[in-house]
C-alpha positions as CSV (number, residue, x, y, z in Angstrom):
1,X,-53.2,21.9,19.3
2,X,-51.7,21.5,23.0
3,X,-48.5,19.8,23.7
4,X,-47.4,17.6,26.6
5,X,-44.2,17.0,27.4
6,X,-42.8,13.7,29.3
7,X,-40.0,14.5,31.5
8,X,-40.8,11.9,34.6
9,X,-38.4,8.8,35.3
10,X,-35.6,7.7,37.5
11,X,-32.9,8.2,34.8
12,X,-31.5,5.4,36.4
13,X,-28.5,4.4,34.0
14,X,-27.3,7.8,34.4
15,X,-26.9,7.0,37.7
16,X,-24.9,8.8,39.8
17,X,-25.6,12.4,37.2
18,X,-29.4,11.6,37.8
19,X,-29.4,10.9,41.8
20,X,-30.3,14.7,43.1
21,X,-31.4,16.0,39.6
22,X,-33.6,15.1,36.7
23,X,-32.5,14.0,33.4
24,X,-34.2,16.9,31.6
25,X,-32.4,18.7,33.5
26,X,-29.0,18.1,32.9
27,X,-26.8,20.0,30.0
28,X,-27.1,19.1,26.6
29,X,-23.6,21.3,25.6
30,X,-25.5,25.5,26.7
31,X,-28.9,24.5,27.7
32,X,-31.0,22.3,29.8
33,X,-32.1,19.4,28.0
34,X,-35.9,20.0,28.5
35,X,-35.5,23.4,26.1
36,X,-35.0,20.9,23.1
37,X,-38.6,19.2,23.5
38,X,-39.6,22.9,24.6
39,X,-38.8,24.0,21.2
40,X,-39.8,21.2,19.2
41,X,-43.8,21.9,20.4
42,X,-43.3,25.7,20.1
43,X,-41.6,25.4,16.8
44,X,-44.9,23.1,15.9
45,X,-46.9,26.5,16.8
46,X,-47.8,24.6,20.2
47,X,-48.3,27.5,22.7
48,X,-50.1,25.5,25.5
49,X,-47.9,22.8,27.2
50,X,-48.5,20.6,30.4
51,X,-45.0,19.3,31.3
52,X,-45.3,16.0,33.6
53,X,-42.6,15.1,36.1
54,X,-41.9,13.3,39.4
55,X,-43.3,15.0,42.4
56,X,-39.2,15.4,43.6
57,X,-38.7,17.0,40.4
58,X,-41.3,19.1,39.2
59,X,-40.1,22.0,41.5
60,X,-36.7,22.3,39.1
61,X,-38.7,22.3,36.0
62,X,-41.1,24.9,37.6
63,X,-38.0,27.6,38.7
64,X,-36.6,27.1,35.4
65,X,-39.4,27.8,32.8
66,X,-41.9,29.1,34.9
67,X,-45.9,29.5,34.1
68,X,-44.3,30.2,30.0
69,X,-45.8,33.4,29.9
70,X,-41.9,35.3,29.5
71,X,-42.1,33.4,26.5
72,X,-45.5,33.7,25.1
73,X,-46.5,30.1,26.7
74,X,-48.7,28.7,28.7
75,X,-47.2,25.9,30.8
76,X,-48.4,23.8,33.4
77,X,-47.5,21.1,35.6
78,X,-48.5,17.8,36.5
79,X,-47.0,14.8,38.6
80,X,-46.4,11.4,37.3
81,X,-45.5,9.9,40.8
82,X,-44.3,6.3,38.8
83,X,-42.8,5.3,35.3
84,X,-46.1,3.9,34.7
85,X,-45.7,4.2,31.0
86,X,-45.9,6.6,28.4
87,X,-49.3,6.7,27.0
88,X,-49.8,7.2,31.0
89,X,-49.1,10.7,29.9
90,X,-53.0,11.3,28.3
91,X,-54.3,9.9,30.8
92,X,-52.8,12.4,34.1
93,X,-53.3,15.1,30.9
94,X,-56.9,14.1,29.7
95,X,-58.4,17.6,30.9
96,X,-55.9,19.4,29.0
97,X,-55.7,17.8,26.1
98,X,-59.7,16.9,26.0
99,X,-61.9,18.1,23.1
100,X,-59.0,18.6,20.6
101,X,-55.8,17.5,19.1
102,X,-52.7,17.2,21.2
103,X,-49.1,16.8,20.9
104,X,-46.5,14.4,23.2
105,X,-42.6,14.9,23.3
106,X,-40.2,13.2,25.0
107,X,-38.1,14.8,27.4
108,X,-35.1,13.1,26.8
109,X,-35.4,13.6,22.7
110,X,-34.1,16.0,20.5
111,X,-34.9,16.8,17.1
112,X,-33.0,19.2,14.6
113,X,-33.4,20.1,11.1
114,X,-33.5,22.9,8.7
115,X,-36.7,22.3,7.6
116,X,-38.2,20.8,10.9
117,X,-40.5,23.5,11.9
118,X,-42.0,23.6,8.4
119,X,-42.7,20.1,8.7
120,X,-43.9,20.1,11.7
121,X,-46.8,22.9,11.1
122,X,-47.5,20.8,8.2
123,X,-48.5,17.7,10.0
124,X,-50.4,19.6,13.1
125,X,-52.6,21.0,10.1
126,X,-52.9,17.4,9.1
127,X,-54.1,16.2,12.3
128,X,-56.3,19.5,13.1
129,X,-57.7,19.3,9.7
130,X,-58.8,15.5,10.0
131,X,-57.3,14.5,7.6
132,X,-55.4,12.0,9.9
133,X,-56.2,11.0,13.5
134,X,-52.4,9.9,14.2
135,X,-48.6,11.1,12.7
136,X,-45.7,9.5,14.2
137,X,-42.4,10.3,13.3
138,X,-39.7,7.8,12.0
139,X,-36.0,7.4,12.0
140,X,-33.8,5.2,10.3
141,X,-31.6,3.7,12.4
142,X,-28.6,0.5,11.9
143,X,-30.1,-1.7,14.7
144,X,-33.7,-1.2,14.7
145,X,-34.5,-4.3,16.7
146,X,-33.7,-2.2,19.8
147,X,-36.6,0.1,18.9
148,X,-40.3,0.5,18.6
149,X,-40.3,-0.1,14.5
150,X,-43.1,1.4,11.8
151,X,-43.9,0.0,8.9
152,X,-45.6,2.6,6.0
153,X,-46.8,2.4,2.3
154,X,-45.7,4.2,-0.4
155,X,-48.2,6.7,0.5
156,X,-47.0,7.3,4.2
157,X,-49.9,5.4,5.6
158,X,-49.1,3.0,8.5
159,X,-48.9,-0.5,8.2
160,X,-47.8,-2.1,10.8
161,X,-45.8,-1.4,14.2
162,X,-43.8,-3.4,16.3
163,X,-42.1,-3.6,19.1
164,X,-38.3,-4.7,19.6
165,X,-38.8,-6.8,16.9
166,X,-36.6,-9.8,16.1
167,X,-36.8,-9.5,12.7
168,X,-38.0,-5.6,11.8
169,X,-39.8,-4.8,9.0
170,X,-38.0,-2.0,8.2
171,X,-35.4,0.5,9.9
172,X,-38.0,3.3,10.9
173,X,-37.4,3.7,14.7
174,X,-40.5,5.8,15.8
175,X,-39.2,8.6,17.5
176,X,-40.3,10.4,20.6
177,X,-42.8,13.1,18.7
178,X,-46.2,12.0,18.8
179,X,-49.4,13.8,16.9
180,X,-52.8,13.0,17.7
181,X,-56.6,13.9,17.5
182,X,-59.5,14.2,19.9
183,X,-59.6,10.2,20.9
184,X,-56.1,10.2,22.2
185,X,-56.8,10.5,26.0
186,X,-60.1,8.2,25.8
187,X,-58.0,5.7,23.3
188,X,-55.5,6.1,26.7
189,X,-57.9,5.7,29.2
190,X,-59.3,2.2,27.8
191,X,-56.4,0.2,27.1
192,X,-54.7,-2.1,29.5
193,X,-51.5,-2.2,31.1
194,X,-48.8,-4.8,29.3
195,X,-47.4,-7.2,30.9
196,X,-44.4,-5.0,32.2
197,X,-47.1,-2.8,34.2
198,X,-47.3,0.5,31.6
199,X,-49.5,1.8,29.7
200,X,-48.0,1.5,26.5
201,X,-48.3,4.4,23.7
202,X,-47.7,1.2,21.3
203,X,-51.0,0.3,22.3
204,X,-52.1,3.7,21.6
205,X,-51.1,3.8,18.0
206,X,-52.2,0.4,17.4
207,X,-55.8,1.9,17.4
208,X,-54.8,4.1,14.9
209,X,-53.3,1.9,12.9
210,X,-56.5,-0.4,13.4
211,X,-58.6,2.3,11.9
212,X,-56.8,3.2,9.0
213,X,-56.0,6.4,10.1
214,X,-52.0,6.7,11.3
215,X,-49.3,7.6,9.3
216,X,-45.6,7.9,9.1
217,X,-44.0,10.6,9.0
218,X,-40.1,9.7,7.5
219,X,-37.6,11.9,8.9
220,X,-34.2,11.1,6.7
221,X,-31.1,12.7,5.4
222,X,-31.1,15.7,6.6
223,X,-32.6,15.7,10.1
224,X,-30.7,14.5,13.5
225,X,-32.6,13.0,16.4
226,X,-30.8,11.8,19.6
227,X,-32.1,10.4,22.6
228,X,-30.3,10.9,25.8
229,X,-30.2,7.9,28.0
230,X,-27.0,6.6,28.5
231,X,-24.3,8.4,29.3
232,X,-22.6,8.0,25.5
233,X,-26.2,9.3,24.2
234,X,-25.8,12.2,26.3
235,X,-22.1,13.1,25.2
236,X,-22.5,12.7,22.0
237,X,-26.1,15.1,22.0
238,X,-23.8,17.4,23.6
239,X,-20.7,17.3,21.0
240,X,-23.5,17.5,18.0
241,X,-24.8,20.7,19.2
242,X,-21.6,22.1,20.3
243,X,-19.9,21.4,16.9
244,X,-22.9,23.1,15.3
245,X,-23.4,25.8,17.1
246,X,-19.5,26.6,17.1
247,X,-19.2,26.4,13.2
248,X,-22.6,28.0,12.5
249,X,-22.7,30.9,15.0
250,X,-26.3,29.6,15.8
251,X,-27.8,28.6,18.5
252,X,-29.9,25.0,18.7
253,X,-33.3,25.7,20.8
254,X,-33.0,28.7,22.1
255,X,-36.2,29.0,23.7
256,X,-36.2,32.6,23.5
257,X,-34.8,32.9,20.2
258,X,-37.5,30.7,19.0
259,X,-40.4,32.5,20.8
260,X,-38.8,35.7,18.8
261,X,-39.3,34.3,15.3
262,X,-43.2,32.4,16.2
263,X,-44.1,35.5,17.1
264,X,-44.9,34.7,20.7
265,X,-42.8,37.3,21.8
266,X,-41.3,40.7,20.2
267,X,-38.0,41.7,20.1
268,X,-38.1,43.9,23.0
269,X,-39.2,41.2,25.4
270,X,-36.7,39.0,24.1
271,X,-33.9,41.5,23.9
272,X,-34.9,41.9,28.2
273,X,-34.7,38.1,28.5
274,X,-31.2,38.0,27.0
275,X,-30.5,40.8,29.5
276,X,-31.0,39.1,32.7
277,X,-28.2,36.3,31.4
278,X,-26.3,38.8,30.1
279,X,-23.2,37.4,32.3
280,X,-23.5,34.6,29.6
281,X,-22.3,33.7,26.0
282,X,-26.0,33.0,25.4
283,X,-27.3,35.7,27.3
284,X,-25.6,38.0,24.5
285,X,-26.5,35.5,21.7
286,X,-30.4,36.1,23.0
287,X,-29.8,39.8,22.5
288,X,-27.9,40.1,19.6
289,X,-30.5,37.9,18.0
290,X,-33.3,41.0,19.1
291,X,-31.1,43.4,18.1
292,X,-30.9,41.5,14.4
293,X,-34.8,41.4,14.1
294,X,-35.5,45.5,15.2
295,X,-33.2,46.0,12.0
């Protein structure tokens, strides 16, 4: 499976933090923000990414991460010049996700869980297997009328989606983590713009739901995700990995530490990445987490 992650935008009510740099780009508490959807494909076993971004801001995302290969990855780069919707996202990345299954993140979401990655590996397998053509990812929230909302049966299987609705069917806000199989970017490239001017992934799932072949994957007690939007959003992501990471002694989506334990990387090459940030708190996490896994 090959991942794409979403990181374009204005980030316009985080106005004036967002005027010279992008959102993804801004700290979530030790890291950029980007490193949590990083980690979310990579934790999925997601070793191929194309990240798409403005044209102004693709050049950070590039000095920062690279062409991946420091961390067993393969990352490209595409523009999205205009906000023209998120299923827009198959269509600039048709020839890399074409002829299989692909993954879409968010930039701007964050997942975390102690069972996430498990999960996650799971429902690729689903999706590669055939089994299902489309898993989307749900979240209860208190005011699910602000949200995209999903509807499932007993057995997980989606039955119906809506938008902002007035009157939800349930309080499953689907999140920013999208699965899909081979008809994804064709699905994309035939469905019309809404009446806002975007291509919207909606749309998208509404084919799968259409064919009887989407599901719902519930994420409850136990898992956090947090978009980061507004400038609360963004303070409290922050203070919920900072609390964790303080009490715990662990780091949340650290790239490298991550790469480690896939098996993208060995400890060697992630004990030299740590090195070059050694001047850092996480520079010496990074190593002390090599240093654990040689013993």
């Amino acid at each position: 499976m090959k991942g794409i992650i979403l990181a374009g935008g204005t980030g316009s009510r985080l106005f004036p933090l967002t005027r010279a740099v992008s959102k993804q780009l801004l700290p979530v508490y030790d890291k950029p923000m980007i490193y949590h959807p990083l980690t979310t494909l990579m934790l999925a076993g997601i070793r191929e990414i194309l990240l798409i971004s403005t044209p102004h801001d693709l050049p950070g995302f590039q000095r920062l991460l690279g062409d991946g290969s420091e961390l067993g990855l393969e990352i490209g780069y595409a523009e999205q010049p205009s906000p023209n919707g998120l299923a827009e996202a198959f269509v600039i990345g048709a020839e890399h996700v074409r002829g299989g299954p692909s993954a879409l993140v968010l930039g701007d979401n964050i997942f975390h869980g102690a069972s996430f990655g498990g999960l996650l590996r799971r429902r690729v397998a689903d999706v590669v297997s055939g089994r299902t053509g489309c898993v989307l990812f749900g979240y209860p929230v208190r005011d699910p009328q602000r949200y995209g909302v999903g509807e499932a049966d007993a057995d997980g299987r989606l039955v119906s989606i809506e938008e902002k609705p007035v009157n939800p069917r349930s309080d499953r806000a689907i999140t920013g983590l999208y699965l899909y199989d081979s008809q994804v970017a064709d699905i994309a490239a035939s469905i019309t713009p809404s009446a806002r001017g975007e291509l919207e992934i909606t749309d998208v799932n509404r084919v799968y739901l259409e064919q009887g072949r989407a599901e719902l994957q519930d994420l409850g007690r136990g898992f956090a995700w947090l978009d980061t939007g507004t400038h609360e959003s963004l303070t409290d992501a922050g203070q919920y990995v900072r609390v964790l990471e303080n009490r715990q002694g662990v780091r949340i989506a650290c790239v490298e530490e991550v790469a480690l334990r896939m098996g993208f990387i060995d400890a060697d090459a992630c004990h030299a990445l740590g090195a070059r940030q050694a001047g850092s708190g996480y520079g010496e996490y990074v190593m002390g987490v090599a240093e654990q896994f040689r013993s």
